[in-house]
C-alpha positions as a printed Julia matrix, in Angstrom:
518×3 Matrix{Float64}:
  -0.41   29.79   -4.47
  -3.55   29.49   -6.22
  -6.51   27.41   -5.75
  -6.73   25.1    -7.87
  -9.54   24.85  -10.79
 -12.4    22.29  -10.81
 -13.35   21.11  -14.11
 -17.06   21.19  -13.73
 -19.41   21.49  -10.72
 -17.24   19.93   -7.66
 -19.67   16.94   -6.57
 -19.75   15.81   -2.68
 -19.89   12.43   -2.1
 -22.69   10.75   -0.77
 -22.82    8.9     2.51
 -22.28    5.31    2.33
 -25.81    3.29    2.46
 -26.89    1.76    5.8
 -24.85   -1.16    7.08
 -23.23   -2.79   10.12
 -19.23   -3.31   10.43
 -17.73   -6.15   12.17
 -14.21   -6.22   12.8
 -12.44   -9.76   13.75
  -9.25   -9.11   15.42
 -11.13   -5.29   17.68
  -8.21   -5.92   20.32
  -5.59   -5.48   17.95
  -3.08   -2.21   16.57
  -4.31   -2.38   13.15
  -8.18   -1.49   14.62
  -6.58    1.34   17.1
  -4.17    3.0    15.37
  -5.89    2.61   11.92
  -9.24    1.49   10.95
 -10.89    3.66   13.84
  -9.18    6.85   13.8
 -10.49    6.13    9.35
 -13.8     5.74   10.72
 -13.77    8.82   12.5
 -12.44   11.17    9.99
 -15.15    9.57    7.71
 -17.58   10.63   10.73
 -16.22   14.06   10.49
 -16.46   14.36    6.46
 -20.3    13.22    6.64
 -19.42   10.18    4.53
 -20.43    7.38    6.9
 -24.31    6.04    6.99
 -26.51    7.88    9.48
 -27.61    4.03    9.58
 -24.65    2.59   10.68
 -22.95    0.48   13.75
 -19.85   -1.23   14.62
 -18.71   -5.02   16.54
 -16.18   -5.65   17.32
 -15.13   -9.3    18.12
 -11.92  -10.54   19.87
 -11.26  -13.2    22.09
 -10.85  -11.18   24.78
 -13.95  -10.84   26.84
 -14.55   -6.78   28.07
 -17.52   -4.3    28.57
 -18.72   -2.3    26.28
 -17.86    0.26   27.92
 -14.29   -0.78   28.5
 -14.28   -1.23   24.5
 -15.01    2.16   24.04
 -13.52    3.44   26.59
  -9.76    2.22   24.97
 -11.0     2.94   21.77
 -11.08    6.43   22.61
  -8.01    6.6    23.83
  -6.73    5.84   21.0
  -8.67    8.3    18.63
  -7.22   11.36   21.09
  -3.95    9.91   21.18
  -4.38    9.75   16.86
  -5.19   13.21   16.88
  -2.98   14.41   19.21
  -0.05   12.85   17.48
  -1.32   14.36   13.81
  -1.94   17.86   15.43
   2.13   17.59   17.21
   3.53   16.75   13.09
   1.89   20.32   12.22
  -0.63   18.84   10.18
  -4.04   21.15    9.21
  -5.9    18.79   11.91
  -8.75   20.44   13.71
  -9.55   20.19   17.59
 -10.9    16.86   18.5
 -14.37   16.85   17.23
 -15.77   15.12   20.51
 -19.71   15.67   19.41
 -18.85   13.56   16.39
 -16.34   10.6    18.44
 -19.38   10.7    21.14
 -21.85    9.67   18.17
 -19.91    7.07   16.51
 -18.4     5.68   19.91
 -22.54    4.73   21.0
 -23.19    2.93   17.46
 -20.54    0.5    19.5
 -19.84   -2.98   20.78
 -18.4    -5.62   21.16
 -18.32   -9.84   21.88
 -15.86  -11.96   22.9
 -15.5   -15.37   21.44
 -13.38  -17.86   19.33
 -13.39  -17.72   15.47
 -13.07  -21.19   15.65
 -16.3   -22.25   17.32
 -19.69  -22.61   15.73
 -21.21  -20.61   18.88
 -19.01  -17.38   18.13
 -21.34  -17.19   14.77
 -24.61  -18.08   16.3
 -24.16  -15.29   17.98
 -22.82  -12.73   15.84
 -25.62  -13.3    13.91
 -27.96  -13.03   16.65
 -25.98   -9.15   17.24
 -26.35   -8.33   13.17
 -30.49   -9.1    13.67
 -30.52   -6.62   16.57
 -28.19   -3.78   14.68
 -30.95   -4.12   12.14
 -33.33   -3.87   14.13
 -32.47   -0.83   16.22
 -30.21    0.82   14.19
 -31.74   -0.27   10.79
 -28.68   -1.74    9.22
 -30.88   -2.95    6.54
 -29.1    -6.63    6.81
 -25.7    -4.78    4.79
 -22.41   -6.49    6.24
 -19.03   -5.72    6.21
 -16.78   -7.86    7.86
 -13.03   -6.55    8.28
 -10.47   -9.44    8.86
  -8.03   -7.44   10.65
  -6.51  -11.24   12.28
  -3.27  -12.95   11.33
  -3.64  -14.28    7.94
  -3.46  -17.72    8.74
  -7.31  -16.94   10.31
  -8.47  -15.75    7.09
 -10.03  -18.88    5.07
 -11.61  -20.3     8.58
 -12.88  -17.47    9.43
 -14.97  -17.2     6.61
 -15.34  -20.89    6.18
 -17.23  -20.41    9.43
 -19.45  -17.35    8.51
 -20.12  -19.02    5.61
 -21.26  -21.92    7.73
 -23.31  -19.55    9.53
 -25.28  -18.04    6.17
 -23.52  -14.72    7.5
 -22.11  -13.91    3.67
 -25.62  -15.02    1.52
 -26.65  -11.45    0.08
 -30.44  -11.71   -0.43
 -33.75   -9.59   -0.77
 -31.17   -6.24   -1.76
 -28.81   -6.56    1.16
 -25.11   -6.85    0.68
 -21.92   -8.99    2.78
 -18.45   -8.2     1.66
 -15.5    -9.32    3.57
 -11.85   -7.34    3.56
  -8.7    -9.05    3.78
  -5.16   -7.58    4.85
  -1.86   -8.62    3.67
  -0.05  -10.7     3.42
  -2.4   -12.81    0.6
  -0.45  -16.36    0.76
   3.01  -16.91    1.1
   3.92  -18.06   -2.28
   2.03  -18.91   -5.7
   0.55  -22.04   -4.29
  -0.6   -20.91   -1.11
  -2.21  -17.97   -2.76
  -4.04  -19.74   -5.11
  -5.12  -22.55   -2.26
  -6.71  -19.08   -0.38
  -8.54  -17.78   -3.37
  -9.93  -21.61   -3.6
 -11.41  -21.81   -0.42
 -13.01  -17.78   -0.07
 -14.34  -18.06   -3.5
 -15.76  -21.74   -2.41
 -17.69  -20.03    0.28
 -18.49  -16.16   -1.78
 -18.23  -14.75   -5.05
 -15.47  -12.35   -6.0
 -17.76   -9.32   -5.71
 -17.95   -9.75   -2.61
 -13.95   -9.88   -1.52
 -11.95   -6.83   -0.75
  -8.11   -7.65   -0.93
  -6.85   -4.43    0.67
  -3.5    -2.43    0.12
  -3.34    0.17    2.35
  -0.55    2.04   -0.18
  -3.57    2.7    -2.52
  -5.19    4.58   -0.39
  -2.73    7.37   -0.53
  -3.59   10.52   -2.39
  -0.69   10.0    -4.89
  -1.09    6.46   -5.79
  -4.72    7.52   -6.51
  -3.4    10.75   -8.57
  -0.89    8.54  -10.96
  -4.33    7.93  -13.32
  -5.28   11.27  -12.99
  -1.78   12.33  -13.84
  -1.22   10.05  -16.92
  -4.29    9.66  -18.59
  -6.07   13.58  -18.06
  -2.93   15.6   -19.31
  -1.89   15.92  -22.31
   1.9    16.71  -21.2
   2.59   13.01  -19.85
   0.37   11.33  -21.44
   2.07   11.21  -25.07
   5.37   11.08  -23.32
   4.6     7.55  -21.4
   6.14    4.89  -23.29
   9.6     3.6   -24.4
   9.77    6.39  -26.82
  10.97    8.96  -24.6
  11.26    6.66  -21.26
  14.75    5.32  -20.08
  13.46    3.27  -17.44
  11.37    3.72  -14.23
  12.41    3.5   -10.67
   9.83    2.52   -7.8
  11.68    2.52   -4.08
   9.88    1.77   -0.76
  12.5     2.91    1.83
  11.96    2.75    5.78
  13.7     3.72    8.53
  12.26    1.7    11.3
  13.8    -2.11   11.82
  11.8    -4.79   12.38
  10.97   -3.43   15.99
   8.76   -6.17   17.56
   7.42   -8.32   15.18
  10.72  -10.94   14.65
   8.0   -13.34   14.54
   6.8   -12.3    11.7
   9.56  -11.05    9.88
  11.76  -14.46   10.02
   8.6   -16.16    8.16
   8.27  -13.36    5.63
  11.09  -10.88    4.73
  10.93   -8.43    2.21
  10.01  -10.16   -0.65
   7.38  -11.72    0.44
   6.2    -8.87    2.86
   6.29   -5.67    0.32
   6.89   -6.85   -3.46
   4.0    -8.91   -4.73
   1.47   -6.36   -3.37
   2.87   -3.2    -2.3
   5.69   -2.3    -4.96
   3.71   -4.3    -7.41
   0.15   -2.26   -7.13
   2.92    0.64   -7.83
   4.09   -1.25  -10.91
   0.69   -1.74  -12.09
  -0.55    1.82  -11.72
   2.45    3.13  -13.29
   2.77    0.68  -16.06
  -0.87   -0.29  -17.14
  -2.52    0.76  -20.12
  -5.46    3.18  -20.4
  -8.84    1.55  -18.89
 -12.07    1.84  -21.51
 -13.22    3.12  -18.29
 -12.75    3.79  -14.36
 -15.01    0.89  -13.78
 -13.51   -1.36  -11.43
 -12.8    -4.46  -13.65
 -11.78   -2.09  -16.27
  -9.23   -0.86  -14.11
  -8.14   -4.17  -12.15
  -7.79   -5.88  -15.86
  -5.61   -3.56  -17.34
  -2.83   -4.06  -13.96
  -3.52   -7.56  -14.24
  -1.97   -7.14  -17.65
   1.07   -5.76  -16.82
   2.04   -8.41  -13.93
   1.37  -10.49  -16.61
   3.87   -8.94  -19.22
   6.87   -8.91  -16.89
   9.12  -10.94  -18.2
  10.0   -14.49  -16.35
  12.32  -14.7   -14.0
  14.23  -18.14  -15.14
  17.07  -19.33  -12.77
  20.28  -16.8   -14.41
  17.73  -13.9   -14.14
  16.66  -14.64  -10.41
  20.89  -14.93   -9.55
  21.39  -11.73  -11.75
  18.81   -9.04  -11.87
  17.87   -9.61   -7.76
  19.78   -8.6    -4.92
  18.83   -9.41   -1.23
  20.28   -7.85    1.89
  20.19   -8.08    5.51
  20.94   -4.88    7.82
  23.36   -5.01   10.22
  24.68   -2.4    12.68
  24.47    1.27   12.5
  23.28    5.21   12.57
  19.23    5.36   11.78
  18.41    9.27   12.03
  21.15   10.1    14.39
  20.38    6.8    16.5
  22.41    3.72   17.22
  20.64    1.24   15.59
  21.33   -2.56   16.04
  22.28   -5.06   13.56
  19.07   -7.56   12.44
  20.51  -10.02   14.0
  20.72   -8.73   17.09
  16.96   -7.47   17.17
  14.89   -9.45   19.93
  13.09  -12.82   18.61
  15.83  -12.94   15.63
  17.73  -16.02   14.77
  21.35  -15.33   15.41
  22.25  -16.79   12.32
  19.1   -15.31   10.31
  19.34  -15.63    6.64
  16.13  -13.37    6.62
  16.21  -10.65    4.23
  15.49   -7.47    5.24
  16.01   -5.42    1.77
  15.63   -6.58   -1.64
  16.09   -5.07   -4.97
  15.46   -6.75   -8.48
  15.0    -5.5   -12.15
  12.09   -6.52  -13.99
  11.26   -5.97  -17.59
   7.72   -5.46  -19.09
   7.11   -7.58  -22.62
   4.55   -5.01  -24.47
   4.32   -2.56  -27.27
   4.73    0.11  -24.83
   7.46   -0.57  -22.51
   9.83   -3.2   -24.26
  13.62   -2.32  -23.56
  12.48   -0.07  -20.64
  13.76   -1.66  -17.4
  11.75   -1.42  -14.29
  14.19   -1.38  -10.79
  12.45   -2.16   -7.6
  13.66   -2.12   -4.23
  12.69   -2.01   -0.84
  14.14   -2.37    2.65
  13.94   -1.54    6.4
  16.37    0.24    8.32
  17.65    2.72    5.9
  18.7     5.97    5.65
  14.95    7.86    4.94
  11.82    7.03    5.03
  10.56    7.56    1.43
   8.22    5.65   -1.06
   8.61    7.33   -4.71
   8.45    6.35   -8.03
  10.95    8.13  -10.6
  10.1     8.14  -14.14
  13.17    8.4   -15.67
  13.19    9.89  -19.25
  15.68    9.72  -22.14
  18.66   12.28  -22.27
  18.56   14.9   -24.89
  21.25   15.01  -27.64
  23.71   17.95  -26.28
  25.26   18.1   -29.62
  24.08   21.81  -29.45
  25.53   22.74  -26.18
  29.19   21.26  -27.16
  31.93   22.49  -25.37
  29.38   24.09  -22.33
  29.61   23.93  -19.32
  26.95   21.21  -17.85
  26.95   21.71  -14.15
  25.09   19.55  -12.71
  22.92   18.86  -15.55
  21.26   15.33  -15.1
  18.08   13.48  -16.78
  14.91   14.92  -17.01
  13.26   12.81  -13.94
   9.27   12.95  -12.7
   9.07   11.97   -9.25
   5.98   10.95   -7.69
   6.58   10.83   -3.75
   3.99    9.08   -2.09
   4.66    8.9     1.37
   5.97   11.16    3.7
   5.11   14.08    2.18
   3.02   13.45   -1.23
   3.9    15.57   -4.06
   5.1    15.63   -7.5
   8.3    16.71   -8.04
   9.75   17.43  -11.97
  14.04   17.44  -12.6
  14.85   19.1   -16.0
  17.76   21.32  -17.44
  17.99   25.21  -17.05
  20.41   27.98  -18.08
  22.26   29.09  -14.78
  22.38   33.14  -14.37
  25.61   34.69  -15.42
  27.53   35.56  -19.01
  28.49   32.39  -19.51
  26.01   29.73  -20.74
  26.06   27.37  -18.17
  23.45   24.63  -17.68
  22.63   23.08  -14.69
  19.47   21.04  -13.0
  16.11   22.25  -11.73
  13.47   20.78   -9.51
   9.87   22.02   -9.05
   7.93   20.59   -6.48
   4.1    20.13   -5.74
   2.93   19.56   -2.57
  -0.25   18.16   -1.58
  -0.8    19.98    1.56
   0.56   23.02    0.06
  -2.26   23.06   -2.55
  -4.88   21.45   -1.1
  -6.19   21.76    2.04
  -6.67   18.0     3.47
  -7.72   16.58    7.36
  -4.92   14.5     8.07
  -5.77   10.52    7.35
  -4.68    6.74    7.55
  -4.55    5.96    4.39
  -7.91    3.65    5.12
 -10.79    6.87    4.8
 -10.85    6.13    1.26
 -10.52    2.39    1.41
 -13.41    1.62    3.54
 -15.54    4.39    2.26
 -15.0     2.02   -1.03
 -15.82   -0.59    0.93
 -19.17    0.62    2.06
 -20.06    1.77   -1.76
 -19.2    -1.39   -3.54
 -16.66    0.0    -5.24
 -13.59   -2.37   -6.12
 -10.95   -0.25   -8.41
  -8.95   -0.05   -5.44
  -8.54   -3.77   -4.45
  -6.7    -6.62   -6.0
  -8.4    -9.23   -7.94
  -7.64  -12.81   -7.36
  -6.35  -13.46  -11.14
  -3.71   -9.96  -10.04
  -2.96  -11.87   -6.47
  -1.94  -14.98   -8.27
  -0.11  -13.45  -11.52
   1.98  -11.21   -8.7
   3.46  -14.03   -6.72
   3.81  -15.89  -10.03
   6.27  -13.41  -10.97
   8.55  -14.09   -7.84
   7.88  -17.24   -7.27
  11.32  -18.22   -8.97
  13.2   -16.52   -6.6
  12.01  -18.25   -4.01
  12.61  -21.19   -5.11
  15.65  -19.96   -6.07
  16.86  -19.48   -2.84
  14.83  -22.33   -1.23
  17.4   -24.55   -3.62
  20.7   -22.71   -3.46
  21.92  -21.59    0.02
  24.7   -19.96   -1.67
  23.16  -17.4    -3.28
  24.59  -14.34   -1.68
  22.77  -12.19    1.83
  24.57   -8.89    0.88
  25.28   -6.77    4.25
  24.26   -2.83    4.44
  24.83   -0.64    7.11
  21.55    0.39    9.24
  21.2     3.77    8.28
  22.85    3.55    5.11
  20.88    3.1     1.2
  21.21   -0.6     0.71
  24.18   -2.45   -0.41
  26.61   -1.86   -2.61
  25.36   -4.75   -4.75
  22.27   -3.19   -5.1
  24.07   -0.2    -6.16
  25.52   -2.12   -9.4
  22.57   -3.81  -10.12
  21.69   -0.31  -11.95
  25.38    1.07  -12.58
  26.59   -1.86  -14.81
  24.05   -0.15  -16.97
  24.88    3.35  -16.62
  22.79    4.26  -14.35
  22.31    5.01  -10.61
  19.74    4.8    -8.1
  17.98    7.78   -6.86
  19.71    9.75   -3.55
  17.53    8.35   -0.35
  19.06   11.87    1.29
């Protein structure tokens, strides 16, 4: 296959400018399995400051050499593990690890106590002064979120977030953002009480994927789509977020949460945005951010008939996950027996502009399922056959664009095509583009791009507090909803299996049909 063809001189990016990271929560799986193994392929690319160091805090009190030492355990075991899926990975780069491993260390303390930031500060003077930091902050809240608003209540406290003489301090939150409109809006209150929006990072690690990235590229720098994206040509557009795993060991979490709340408001709905937003006067990041703002905003409400009627919600129970007996939800450790969690949920939305009215939008999500496989389908109109009466049609379907986004990211495109032989008999097509086909690319977390963002100022890729809020006000009625009415129906799926059947004629009493997970 051929390379592909720059348009204009291909640009490197520059290193990020000099700065210090500190990472609440260093003990944890997010910071092992993800954020380091990012910060290491950034090492390898070149992008990270030669000016740079790391803290890590946790209550647990180690060495700094027994921090390192597990965090390098970890970055062999990452690479290891990417080299054993037949990825393009390289050796383990151990010059580079060996560098980035002595820009670190580590403290032990509570985020609760004054002292913990009298002496994080005291650290962040001696980064700048030894490794010239330049006073430029990033603090990563990788914590549960119920830390988030004291922990940077208390740097706040501490003057650890006042940017002044040049110097920046930006703070990144994880999901989940609140639990519901309310509590959403009572965390923006209290981080933008203590900072200015400029200086918050609301991460999603789906947009660091190549493809999410590549739906503005695809839309709005080819001519082929671009004309084509609208309610014209459009039947409607499906976005599916399918796992295989359960909820493994975090009941604890799950029971609170559930698939609503843990995947819709920012996960499918960043998809939503990107697919259904209209073209930015720019790629500035407010530019951007405003435009997806718009859409949540468009969806139509949700009133009480269209919360009972356009949403299903399911709960897995016993079955055959990839070959493997998988247990019913609840009968996973840590669940309630009588769990009215759910662990799938499905819902049609509609979007009230020029562009997309009468198009419907069908979402769904859920664990335990038959594939792992995060796509969105654009769906287009069918031709009129008229010409092609009385021939054969095969298995002639709709002209479908598929953008896979995770496991293997590609663009695939479904249309119509004469099968060989006499007769004229038409039947359906699919090209494919793979990423790693085409492009040769280090293997990555998803978070390379995302911090690298984070250490450039640059915000396009995080959510905006007004996007936060309008996203949870859009399911907000289904939770209360179901916080009201008991009744309203758990449906039951197989483990292993594509969701329940309800789910299934949530699309078919319209004539259509979701999307094979096989």
């Amino acid at each position: 296959m051929a390379a592909p063809s720059p348009i204009g001189p291909k640009r490197r990016p520059a290193p990020a400018s000099p700065c210090a990271l500190v990472i609440f929560g260093a003990a944890g799986d997010l910071t092992r399995r993800l954020l380091i193994p990012a910060l290491y392929n950034l090492a390898k690319a070149k992008l990270l400051p030669e000016k740079f160091a790391v803290i890590g805090l946790d209550r647990a009190d180690k060495s700094v050499a027994a921090f390192r030492e597990e965090l390098t355990l970890g970055i062999k075991s990452f690479v290891s593990d990417t080299a054993a899926e037949g990825s393009s990975s390289e050796p383990f780069a151990a010059g580079v690890w060996e560098s980035l491993a002595n820009r670190m260390t580590c403290l032990s303390g509570d985020v609760g106590m004054p002292e913990t930031y009298r002496r994080l500060a005291a650290a962040l003077d001696e980064e700048e002064k030894t490794a010239g930091t330049g006073g430029n902050v990033l603090f990563y809240l990788a914590v549960g979120s119920t830390l988030f608003a004291p922990i940077v209540e208390g740097l706040g406290k501490a003057g650890l977030l006042r940017e002044e003489e040049g110097r920046w301090r930006r703070v990144v939150v994880e999901k989940p953002f609140g639990s519901d409109l309310s509590s959403a809006r009572a965390l923006n209150a209290r981080l933008l009480d203590v900072m200015s929006e400029s200086q918050i990072y609301r991460i999603d690690h789906f947009l660091g994927k190549e493809t999410v990235q590549n739906i503005m590229a695809l839309r709005f720098a080819n001519g082929i789509f671009e004309p084509l994206w609208n309610r014209h040509h459009i039947d409607h557009v499906q976005i599916s977020v399918a796992e295989t795993v359960g909820v493994e060991h975090r009941a604890s979490f799950y029971e609170a949460t559930g698939a609503l709340r843990d995947m819709v408001p920012n996960h499918l709905f960043q998809l939503l945005s990107l697919t259904a937003m209209e073209t930015p006067n720019s790629f500035a990041a407010d530019a951007v951010r405003t435009e997806k703002r718009k859409v949540l905003e468009a969806v139509h409400p949700l009133d009480e008939g269209a919360a009972r009627r356009d949403v299903v919600r399911g709960q897995y129970g016993a079955g055959t996950v990839l070959g493997k007996p998988a247990n019913a939800y609840r009968r996973e450790p840590g669940v309630n027996p009588l769990s009215m969690t759910e662990t799938y949920i499905a819902l049609r939305l509609a979007v009230d502009n020029w562009r997309w009215a009468g198009v419907p939008f069908y979402l769904r999500t859920g664990k335990s399922m038959a594939r792992r496989s995060t796509e969105i389908a654009i769906c287009f109109k069918k031709a009129p056959i008229r010409l092609f009466h009385g021939v054969a049609l095969g298995a002639l379907g709709p002209n479908v664009l598929g953008l896979q986004i995770q496991p293997d990211e590609g663009i695939c495109l479904e249309f119509g095509a004469k099968i060989p032989g006499p007769e004229i008999t038409l039947g359906g097509v699919r090209m494919d583009f793979r990423y790693k086909d085409y492009f040769k690319s280090a293997p990555a977390t998803g978070y390379e791009t995302l911090l690298y963002d984070c250490m450039i100022g640059d915000q396009m890729l995080f959510q905006r507090a007004d996007s936060v809020e309008a996203g949870w006000g859009v399911v907000q009625p289904i939770l209360d909803l179901w916080q009201s009415d008991k009744t309203v129906p758990l449906e039951a799926y197989d483990a292993g299996s594509a969701g329940p059947e309800a789910a299934e004629l949530l699309l078919r009493k319209q004539g259509r049909e979701w999307r094979s997970l096989s």
